[in-house]
C-alpha positions as CSV (number, residue, x, y, z in Angstrom):
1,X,-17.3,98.7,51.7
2,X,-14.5,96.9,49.5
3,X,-13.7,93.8,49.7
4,X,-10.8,91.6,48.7
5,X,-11.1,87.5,48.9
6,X,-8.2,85.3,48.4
7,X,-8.0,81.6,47.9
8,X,-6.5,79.6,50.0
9,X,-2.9,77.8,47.9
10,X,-3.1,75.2,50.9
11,X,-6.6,74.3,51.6
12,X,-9.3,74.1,49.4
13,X,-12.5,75.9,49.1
14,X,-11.5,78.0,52.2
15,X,-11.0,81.8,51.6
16,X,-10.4,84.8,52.9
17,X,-12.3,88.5,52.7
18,X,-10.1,91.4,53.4
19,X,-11.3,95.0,53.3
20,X,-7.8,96.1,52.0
21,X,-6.2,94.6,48.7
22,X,-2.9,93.0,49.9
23,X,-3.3,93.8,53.6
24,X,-2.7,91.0,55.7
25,X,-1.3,92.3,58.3
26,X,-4.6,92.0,61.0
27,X,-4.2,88.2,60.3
28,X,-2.5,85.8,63.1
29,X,0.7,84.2,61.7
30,X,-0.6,80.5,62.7
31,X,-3.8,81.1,60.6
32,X,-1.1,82.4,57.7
33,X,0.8,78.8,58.2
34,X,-2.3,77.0,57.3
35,X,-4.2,78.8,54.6
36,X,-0.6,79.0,53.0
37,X,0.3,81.5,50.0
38,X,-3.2,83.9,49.6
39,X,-3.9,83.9,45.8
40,X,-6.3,87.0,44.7
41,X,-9.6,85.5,43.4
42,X,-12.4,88.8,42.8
43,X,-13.2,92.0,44.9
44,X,-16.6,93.5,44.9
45,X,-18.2,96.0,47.0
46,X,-20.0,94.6,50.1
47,X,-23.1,95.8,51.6
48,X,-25.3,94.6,54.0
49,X,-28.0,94.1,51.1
50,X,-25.6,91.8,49.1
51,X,-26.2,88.1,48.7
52,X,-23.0,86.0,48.9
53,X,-23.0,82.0,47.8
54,X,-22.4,80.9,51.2
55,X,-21.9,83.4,53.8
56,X,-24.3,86.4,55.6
57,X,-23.0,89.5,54.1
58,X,-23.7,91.5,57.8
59,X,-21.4,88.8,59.2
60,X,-18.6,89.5,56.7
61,X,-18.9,93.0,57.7
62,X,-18.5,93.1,61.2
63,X,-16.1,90.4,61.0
64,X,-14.0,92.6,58.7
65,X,-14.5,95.9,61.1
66,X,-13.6,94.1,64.7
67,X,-11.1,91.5,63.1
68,X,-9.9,93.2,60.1
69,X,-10.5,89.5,57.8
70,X,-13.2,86.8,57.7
71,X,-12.2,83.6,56.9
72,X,-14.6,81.3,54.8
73,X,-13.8,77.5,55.9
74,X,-15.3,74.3,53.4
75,X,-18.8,73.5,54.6
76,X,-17.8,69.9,55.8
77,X,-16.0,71.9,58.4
78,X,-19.4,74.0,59.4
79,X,-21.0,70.6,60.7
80,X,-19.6,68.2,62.8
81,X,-19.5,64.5,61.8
């Protein structure tokens, strides 16, 4: 499967995977608010065999065939204070 990440121009270290380059359209206009301006970063093609630096490659997967996007968020925001 393709996949497209962006940066986010608002908030940094958060990103997001899209399976089509340029497609935003399956994303929620409050979450486009926040993550601001989507600046292209790399696309690669994703498997389920695939490592990733900090997310499960099967997760990004489904995430990207129910939701149409996954959104990778800082890791301070992962574990509450």
């Amino acid at each position: 499967m393709p996949c497209y990440v962006y940066r986010s121009s608002r908030k940094q270290d958060t990103y997001l995977y899209l399976p089509a380059k340029d497609d935003f359209s399956s994303l929620p206009e409050a979450l486009m608010r926040v993550f601001g301006a989507p600046v292209f970063a790399l696309e690669f093609e994703l498997t389920p065999e695939r490592r990733l630096a900090r997310e499960d490659a099967v997760q990004v997967m489904e995430n990207l065939r129910s939701r149409g996007f996954h959104l990778q968020m800082p890791a301070e925001n992962e574990t509450p204070a």
